[in-house]
Residue frames as a rotation matrix with the C-alpha (Angstrom) as fourth column:
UNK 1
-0.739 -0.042 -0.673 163.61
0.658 0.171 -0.733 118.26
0.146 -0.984 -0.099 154.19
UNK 2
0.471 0.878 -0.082 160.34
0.816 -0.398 0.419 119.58
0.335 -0.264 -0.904 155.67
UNK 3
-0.210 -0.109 0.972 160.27
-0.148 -0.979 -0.141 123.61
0.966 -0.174 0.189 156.55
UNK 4
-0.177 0.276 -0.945 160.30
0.947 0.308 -0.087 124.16
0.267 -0.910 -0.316 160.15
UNK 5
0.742 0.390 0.545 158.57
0.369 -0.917 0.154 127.09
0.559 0.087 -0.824 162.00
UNK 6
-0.309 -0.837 -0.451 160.62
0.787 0.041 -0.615 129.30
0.534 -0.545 0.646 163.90
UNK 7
-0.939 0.288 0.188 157.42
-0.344 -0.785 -0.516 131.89
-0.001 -0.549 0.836 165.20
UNK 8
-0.315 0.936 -0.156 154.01
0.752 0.347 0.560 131.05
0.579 0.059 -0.813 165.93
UNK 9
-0.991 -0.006 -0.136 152.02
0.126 -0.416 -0.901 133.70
-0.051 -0.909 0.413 166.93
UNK 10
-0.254 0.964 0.082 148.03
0.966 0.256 -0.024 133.69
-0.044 0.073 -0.996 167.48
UNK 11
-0.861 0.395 0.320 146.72
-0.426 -0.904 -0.030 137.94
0.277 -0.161 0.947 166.30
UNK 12
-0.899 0.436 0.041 143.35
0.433 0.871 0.231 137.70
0.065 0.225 -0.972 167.79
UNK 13
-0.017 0.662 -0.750 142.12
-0.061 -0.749 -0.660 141.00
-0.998 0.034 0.054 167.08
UNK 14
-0.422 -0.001 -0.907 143.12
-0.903 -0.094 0.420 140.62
-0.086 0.996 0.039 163.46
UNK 15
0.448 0.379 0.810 142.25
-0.441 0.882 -0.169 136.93
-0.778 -0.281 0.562 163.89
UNK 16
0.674 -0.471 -0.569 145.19
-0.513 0.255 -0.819 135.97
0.531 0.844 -0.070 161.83
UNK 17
0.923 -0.325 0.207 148.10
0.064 0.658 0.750 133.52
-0.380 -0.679 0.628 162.47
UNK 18
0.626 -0.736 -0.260 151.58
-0.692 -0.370 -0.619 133.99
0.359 0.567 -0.741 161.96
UNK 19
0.886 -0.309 0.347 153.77
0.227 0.940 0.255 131.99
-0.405 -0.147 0.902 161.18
UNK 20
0.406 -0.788 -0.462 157.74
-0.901 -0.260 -0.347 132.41
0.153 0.557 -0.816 159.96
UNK 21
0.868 -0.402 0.292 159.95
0.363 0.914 0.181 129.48
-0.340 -0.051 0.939 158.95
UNK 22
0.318 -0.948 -0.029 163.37
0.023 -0.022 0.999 128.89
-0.948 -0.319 0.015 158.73
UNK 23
-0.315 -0.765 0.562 163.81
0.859 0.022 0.512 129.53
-0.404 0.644 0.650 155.44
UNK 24
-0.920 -0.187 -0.345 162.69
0.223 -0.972 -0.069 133.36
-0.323 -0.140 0.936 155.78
UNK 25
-0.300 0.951 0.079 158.87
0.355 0.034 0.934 132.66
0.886 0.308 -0.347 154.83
UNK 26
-0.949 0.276 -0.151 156.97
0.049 -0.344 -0.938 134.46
-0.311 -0.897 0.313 156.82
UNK 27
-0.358 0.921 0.155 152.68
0.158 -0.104 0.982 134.10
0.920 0.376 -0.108 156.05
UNK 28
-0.753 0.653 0.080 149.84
-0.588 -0.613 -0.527 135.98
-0.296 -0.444 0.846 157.84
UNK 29
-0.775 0.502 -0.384 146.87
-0.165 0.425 0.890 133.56
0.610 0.753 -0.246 157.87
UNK 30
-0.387 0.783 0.486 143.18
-0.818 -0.535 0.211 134.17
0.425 -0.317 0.848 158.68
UNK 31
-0.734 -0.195 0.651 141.79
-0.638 0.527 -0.562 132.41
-0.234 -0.827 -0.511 160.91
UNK 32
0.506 0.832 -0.228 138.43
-0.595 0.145 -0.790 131.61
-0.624 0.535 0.569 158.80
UNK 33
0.292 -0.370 -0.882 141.01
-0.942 0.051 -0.333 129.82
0.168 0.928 -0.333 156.52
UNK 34
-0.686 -0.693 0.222 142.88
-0.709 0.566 -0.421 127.53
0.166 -0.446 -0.879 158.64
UNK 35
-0.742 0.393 0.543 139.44
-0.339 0.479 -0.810 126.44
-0.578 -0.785 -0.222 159.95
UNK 36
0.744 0.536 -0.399 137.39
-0.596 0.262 -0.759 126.15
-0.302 0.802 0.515 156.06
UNK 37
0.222 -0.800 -0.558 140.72
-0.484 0.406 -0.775 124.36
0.846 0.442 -0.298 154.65
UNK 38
0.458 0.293 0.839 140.94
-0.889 0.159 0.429 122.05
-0.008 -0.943 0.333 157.99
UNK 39
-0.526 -0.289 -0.800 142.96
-0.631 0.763 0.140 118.55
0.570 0.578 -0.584 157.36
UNK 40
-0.360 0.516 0.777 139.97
-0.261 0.744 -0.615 116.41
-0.896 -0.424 -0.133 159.93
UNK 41
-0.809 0.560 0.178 137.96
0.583 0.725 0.367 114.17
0.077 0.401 -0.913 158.04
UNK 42
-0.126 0.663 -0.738 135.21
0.467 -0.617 -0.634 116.30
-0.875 -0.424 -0.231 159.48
UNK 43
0.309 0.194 -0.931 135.84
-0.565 -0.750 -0.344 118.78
-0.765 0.632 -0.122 156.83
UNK 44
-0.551 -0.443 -0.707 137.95
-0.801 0.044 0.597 116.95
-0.233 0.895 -0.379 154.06
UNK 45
0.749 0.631 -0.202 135.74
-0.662 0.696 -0.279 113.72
-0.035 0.342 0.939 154.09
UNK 46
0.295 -0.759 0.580 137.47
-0.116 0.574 0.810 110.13
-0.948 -0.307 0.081 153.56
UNK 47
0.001 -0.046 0.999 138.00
0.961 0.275 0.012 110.51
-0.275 0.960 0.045 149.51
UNK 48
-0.973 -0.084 0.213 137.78
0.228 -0.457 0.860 113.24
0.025 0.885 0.464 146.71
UNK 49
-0.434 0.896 0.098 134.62
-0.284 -0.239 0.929 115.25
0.855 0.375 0.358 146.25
UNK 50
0.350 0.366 -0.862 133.59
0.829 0.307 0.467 113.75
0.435 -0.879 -0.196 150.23
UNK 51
-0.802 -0.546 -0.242 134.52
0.565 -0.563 -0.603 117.62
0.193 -0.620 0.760 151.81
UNK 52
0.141 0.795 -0.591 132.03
0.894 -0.358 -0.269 119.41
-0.426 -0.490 -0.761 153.98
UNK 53
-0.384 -0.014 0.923 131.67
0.020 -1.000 -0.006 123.54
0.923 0.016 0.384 152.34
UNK 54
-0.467 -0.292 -0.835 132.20
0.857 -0.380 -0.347 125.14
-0.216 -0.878 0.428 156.01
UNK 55
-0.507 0.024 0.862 130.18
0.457 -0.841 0.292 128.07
0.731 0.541 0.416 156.42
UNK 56
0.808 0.570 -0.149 129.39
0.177 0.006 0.984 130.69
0.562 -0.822 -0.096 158.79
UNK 57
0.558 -0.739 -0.377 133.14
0.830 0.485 0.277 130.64
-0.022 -0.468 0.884 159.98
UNK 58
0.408 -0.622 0.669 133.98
0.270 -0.617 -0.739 134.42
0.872 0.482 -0.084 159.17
UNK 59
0.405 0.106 0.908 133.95
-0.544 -0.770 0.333 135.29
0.734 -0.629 -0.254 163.09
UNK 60
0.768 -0.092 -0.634 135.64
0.381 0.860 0.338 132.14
0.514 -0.501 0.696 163.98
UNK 61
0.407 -0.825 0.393 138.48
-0.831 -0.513 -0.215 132.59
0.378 -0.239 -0.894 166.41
UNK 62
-0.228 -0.763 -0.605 141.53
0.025 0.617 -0.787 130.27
0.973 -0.194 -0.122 168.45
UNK 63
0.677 0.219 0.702 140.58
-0.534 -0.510 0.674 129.77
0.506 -0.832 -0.229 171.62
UNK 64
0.669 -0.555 0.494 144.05
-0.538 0.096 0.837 127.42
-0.512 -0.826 -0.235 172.01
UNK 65
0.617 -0.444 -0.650 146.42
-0.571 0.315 -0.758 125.82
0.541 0.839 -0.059 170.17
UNK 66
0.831 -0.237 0.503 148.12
-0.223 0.686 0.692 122.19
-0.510 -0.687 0.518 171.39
UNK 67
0.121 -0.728 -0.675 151.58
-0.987 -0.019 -0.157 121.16
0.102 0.685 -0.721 169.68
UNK 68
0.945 0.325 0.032 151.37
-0.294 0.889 -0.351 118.00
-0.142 0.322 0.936 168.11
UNK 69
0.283 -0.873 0.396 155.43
0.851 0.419 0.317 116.41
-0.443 0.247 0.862 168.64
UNK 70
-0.358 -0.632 -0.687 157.85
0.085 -0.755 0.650 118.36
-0.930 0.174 0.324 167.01
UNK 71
-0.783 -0.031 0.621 155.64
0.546 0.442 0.711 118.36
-0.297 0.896 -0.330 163.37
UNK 72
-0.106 0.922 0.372 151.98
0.051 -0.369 0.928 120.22
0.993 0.118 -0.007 163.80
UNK 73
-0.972 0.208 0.106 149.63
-0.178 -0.366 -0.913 121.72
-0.151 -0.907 0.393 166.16
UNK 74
-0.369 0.920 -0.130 146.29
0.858 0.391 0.332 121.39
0.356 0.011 -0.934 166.93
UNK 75
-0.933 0.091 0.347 144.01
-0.313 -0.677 -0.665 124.21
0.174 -0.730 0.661 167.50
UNK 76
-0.310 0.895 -0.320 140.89
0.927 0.211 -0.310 124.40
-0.210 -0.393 -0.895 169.23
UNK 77
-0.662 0.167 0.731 138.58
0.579 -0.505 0.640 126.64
0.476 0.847 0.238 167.25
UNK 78
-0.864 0.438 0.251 136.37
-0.385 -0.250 -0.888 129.07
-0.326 -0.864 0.384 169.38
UNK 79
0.036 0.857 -0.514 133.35
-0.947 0.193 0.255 126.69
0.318 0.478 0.819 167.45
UNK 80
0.344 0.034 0.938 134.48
-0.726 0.643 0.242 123.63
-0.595 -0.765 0.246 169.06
UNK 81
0.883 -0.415 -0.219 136.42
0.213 0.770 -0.602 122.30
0.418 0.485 0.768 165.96
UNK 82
0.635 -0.587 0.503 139.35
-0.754 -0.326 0.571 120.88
-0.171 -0.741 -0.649 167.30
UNK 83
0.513 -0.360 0.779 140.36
0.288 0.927 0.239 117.56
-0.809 0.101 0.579 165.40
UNK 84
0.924 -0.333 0.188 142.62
0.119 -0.217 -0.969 119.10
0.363 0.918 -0.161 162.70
UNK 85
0.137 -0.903 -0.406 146.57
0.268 -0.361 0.893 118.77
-0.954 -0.231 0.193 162.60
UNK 86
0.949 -0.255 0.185 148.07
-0.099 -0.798 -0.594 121.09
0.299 0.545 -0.783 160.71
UNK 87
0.587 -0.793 0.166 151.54
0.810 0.571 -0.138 119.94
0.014 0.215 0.976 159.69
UNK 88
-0.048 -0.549 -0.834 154.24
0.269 -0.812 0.519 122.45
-0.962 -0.199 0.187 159.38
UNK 89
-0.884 -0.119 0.452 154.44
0.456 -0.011 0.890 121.44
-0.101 0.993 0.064 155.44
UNK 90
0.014 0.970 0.243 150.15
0.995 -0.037 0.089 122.05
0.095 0.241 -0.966 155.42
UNK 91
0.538 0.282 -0.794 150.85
0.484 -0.875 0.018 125.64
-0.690 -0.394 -0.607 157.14
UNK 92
-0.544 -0.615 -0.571 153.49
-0.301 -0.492 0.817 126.64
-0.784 0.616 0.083 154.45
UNK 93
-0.759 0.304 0.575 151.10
0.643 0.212 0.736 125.45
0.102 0.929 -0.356 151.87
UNK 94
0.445 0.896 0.012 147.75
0.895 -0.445 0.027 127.12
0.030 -0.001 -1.000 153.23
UNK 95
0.488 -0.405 -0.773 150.12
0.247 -0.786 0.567 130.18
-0.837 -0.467 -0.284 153.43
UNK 96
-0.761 -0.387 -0.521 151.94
-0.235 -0.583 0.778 130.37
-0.605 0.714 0.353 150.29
UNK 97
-0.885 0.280 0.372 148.82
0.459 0.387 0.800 129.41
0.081 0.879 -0.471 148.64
UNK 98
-0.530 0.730 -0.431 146.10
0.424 -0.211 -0.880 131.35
-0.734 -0.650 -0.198 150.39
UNK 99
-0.576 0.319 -0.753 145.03
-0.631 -0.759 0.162 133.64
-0.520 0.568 0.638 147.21
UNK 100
-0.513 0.190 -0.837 144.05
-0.597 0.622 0.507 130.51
0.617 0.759 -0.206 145.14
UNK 101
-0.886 0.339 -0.316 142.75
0.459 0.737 -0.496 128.58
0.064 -0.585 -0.809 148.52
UNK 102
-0.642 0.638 -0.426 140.42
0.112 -0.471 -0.875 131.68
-0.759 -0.609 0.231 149.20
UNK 103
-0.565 0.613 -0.552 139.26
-0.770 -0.632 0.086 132.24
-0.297 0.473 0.830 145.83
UNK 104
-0.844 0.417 -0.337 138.10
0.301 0.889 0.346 128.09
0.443 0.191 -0.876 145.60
UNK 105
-0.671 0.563 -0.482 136.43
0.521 -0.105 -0.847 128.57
-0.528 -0.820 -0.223 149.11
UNK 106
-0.242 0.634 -0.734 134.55
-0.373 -0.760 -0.533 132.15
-0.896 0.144 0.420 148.07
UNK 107
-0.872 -0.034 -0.488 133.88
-0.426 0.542 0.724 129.66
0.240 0.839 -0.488 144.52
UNK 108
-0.888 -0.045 -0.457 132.38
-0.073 0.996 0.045 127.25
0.453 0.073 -0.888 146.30
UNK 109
-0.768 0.465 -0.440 130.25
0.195 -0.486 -0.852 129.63
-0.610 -0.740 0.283 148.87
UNK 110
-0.726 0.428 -0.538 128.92
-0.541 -0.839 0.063 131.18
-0.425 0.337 0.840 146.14
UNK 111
-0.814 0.095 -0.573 128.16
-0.316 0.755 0.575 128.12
0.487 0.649 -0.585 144.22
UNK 112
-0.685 0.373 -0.626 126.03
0.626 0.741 -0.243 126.77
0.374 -0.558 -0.741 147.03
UNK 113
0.387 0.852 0.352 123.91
0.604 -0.523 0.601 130.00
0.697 -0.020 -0.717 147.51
UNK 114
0.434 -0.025 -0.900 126.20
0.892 -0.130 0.434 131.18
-0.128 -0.991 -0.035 150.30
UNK 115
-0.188 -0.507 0.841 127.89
0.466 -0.800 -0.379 134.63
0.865 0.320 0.386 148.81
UNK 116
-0.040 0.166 0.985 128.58
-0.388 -0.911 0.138 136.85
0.921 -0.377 0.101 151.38
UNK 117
0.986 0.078 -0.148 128.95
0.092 0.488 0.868 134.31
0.141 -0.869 0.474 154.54
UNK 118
0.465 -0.876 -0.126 132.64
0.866 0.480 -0.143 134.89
0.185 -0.043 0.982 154.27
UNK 119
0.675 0.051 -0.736 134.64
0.427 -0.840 0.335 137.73
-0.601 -0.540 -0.589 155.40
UNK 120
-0.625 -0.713 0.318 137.16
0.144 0.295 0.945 137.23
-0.767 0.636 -0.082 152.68
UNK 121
0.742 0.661 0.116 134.87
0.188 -0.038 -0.981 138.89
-0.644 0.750 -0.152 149.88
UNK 122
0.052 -0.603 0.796 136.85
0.932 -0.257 -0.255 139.69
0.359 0.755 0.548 146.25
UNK 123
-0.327 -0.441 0.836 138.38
0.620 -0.767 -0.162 143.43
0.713 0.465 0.524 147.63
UNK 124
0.603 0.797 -0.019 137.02
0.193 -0.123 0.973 143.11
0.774 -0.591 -0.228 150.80
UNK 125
0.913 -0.273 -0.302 139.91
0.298 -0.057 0.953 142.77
-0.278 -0.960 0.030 153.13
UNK 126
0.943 -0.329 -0.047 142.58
-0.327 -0.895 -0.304 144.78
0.058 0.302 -0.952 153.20
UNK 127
0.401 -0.726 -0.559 146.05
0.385 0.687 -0.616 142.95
0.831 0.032 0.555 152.75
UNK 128
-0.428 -0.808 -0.405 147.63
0.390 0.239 -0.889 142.22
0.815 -0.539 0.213 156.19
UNK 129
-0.718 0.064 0.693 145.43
-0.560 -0.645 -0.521 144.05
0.413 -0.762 0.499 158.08
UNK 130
-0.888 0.451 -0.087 142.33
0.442 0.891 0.106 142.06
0.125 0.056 -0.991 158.00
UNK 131
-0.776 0.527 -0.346 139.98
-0.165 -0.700 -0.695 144.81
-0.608 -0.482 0.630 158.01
UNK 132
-0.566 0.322 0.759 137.30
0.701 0.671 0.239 144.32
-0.433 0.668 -0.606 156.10
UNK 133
-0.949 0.179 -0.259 135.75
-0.244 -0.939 0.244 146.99
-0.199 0.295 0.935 154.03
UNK 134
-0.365 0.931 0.007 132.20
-0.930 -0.365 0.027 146.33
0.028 0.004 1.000 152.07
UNK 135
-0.077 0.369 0.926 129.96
-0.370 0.852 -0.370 143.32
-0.926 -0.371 0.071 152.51
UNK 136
0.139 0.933 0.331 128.69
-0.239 0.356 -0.903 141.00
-0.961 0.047 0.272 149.73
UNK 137
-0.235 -0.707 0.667 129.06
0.258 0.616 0.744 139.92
-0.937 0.347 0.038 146.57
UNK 138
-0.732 0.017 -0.681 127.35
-0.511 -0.675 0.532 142.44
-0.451 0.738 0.503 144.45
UNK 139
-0.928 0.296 -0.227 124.48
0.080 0.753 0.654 139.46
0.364 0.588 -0.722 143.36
UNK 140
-0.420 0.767 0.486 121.03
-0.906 -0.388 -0.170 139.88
0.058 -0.511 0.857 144.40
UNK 141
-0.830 0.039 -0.556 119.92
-0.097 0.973 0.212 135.96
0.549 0.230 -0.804 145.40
């Protein structure tokens, strides 16, 4: 049986989302995630290897969130993305998986020339708080 939430709140000074489910998970997730790791077409494409690299998205923020039935929400991104549900199962995954989601993403940035467009550098943000300490990836490009 699918996890169900049992808190949703929106930090939007940390720009982080919280979430707890009913089986005592409880995950703190940036908002720059939710919105690079998106389930629209927009971002994932219709296939394997068809996903958009999102960038630019460190200052993104929530500027609303719609519940989707009793299963997912929709938010509305303060960029005007807004076509992603986000299952309950998708949040307990982007949440118990975030270390390994962020270090693809900051993989993939780099890969493409973009180091340092993310706020989410390697030792940059401080766990739970979202502060972010120095910039950049140490590469000179």
């Amino acid at each position: 049986m699918s996890k169900q939430p049992t808190g949703l709140t929106v930090h939007n000074q940390s720009r982080r989302l919280e979430v707890e489910f009913d089986d005592g998970a409880n995950f703190s997730i940036p908002f720059e995630l939710l919105r690079v790791y998106s389930p629209s077409a927009e971002v994932k494409g219709h296939g394997p290897g068809q996903e958009t690299l999102q960038v630019g998205k460190r200052e993104v923020g929530i500027a609303g969130i719609e519940p989707v039935g009793n299963y997912a929400i929709q938010p509305t991104f303060s960029d005007g993305h807004n076509t992603g549900l986000y299952t309950w199962d998708y949040l307990y995954r982007l949440g118990q998986e975030q270390d390994s989601l962020w270090a693809d993403y900051m993989g993939r940035l780099h890969a493409a020339g973009f180091a340092g467009d993310s706020g989410r550098e390697t030792g940059t943000v401080l766990p739970g708080t979202g502060a972010k300490a120095s910039h950049g990836c140490g590469h000179k490009h």
